[in-house]
N, C-alpha and C positions, 0 to 999 in steps of 0.2 A: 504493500500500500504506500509507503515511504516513495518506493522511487517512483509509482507513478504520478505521485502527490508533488516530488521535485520536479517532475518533467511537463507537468501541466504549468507549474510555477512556471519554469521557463520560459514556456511558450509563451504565454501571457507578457514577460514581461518584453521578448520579442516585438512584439506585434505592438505593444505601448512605443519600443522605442524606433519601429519602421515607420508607424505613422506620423512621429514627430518630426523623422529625418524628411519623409514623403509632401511633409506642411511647409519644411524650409523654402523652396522656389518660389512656391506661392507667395509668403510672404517677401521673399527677398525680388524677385516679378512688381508686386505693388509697389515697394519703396522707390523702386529704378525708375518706375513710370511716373513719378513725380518732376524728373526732369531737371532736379538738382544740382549741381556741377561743383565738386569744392575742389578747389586748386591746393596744392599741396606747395609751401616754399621750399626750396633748395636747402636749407638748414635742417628743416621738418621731414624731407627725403633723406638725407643724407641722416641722422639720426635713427630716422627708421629702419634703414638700411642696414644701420651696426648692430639693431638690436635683432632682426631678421638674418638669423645664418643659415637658413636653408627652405626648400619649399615645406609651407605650412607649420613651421617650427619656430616659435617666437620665448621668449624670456619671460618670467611672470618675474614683475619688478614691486618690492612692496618700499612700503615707506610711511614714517612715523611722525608726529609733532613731537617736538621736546620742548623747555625750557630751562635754558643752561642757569647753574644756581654757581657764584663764584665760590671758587677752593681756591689752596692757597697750591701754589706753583711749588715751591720747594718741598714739601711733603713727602717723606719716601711713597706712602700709598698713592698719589695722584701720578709720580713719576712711573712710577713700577707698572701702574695699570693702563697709563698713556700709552707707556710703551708696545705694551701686549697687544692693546688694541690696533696699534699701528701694524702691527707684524700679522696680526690679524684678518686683516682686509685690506689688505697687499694686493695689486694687481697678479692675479692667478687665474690658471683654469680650477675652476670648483663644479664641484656635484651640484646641478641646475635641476629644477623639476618644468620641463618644456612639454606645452602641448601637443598633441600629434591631431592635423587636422586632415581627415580623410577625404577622399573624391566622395564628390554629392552622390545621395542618396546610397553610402558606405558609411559602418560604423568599426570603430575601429578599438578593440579588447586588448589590456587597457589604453585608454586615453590619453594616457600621459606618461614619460618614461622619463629617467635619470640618466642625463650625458654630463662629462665636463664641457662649462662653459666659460669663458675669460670672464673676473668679475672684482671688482674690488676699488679700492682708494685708486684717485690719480689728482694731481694738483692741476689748479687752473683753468684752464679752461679745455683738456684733456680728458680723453675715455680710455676705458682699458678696454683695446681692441686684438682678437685672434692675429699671431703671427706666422701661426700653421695649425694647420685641421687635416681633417681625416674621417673621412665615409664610416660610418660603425654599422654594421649589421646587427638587426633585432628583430625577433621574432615575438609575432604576434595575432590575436585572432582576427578575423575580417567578417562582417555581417553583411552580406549585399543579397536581395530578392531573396530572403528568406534563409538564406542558406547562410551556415557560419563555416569559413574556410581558415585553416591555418596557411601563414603567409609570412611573409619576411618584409622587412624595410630597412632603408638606411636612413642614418639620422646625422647631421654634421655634430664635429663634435672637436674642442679645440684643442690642441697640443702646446704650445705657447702663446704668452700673451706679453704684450707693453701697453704703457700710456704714454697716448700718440693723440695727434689731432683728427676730428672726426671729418675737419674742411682741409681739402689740401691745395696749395697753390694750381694744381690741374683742374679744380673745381672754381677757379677766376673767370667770367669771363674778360672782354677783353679790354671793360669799361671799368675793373675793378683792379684793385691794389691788393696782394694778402699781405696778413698781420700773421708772424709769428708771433707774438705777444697773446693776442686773440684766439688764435686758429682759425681766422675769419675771411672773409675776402670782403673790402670793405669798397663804398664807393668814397672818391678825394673831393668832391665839388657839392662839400658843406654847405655852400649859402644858396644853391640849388635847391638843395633837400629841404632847406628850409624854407623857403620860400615857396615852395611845393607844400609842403604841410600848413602851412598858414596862409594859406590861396584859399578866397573864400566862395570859388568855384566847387561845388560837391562833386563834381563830374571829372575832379584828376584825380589820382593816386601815383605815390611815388616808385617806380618799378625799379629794385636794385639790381636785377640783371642787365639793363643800359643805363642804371645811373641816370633817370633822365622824369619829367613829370611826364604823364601821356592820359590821352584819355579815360575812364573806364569804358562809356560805351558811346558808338555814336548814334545820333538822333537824327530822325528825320526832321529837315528841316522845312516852313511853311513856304508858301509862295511868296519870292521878291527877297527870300535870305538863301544864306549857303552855308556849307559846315568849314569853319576853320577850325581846324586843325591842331593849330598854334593855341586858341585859344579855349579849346575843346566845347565849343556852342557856334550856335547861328548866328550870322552876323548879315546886317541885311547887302543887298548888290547892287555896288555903285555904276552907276549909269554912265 
């Protein structure tokens, strides 16, 4: 009675979890038809990117409030334990719990596995980024159209690490300067920028990839005007 009592359970919770993966399109179908568009920045890519080491394999990053209470600096316990913590959360590859995100309408037993990942303190304006990786094979179940298959994958997984800048001079273009200092690629024509930002045209934004004010969109313009360009609106047309 037991085992047929486990294998009814089973099924059941199958069919709970095909219908959920089977709902996913639909709903991810509706939100796409909304027609939305979010532009992603060059910083905001490049960030992404470091924390993204492989297809469907991403970092679970946690993080806390504190509020620092002063001690006193010279202290053997404040010394002793600064230190630790520094050696501590040293840029390394460590034991990471990363999601495993399977082809639609697959589920994938278990979810989530333990790789090294690079992880730790780095000063400045620096990430602790892989310096060599390496494919790891792992085995695991696969849930597709009813049927559960045992199956293999690779998962990246890092072998050393440093802190390094996540922007690098190749990521300039050709209207920008980079900062070692930063790790940035920054635009030079400050009074530009500003003047752009305190333009009380709503219809510019400052785009750091040329360094330059430009329009957001342009508009149709009424009969007897035209679209300048320069000054991102209609202007009327001299005779």
């Amino acid at each position: 009675m037991n085992v047929y009592f486990n294998a009814a359970i089973l099924i059941l919770q199958l069919v709970l979890l095909l219908s959920l993966v089977s709902s996913v399109p639909r709903r991810l179908q509706k939100k796409n038809k909304g027609g939305n568009t979010r532009f992603i920045g060059k910083r905001q890519l490049i960030a992404m990117e470091a924390l993204q080491s492989g297809p469907g394999v991403f970092h679970k990053k946690l993080k806390t409030h504190v509020q620092p209470l002063e001690e006193s600096c010279q202290s053997a316990s404040f010394k002793n334990e600064f230190n630790s913590i520094r050696q501590q959360v040293k840029c390394e590859p460590r034991d990471t719990v990363v999601d495993l995100v399977p082809p639609l309408g697959a589920i994938i037993i278990p979810n989530a596995v333990i790789v090294k990942r690079c992880g730790g303190m780095c000063n400045g304006f620096k990430g602790c980024l892989p310096l060599q990786t390496q494919e790891k094979k792992m085995y695991v179940k696969t849930v597709r159209n009813s049927e559960i298959l045992c199956t293999s994958i690779t998962v990246v997984e890092d072998l050393k690490c440093r802190c390094n800048c996540l922007q690098t001079p190749k990521d300039c273009t050709p209207f920008q300067v980079y900062s070692k200092e930063t790790c940035s690629c920054n635009c030079q024509n400050k009074k530009d920028y500003a003047a752009c930002i305190d333009s009380k045209n709503e219809n510019v934004f400052w785009d750091e990839s040329t360094c330059s004010c430009i329009c957001e969109q342009n508009k149709t313009c009424t009969t007897g005007t035209r679209w300048e360009e320069s000054e991102c609106r209609c202007v009327k047309i001299r005779s």
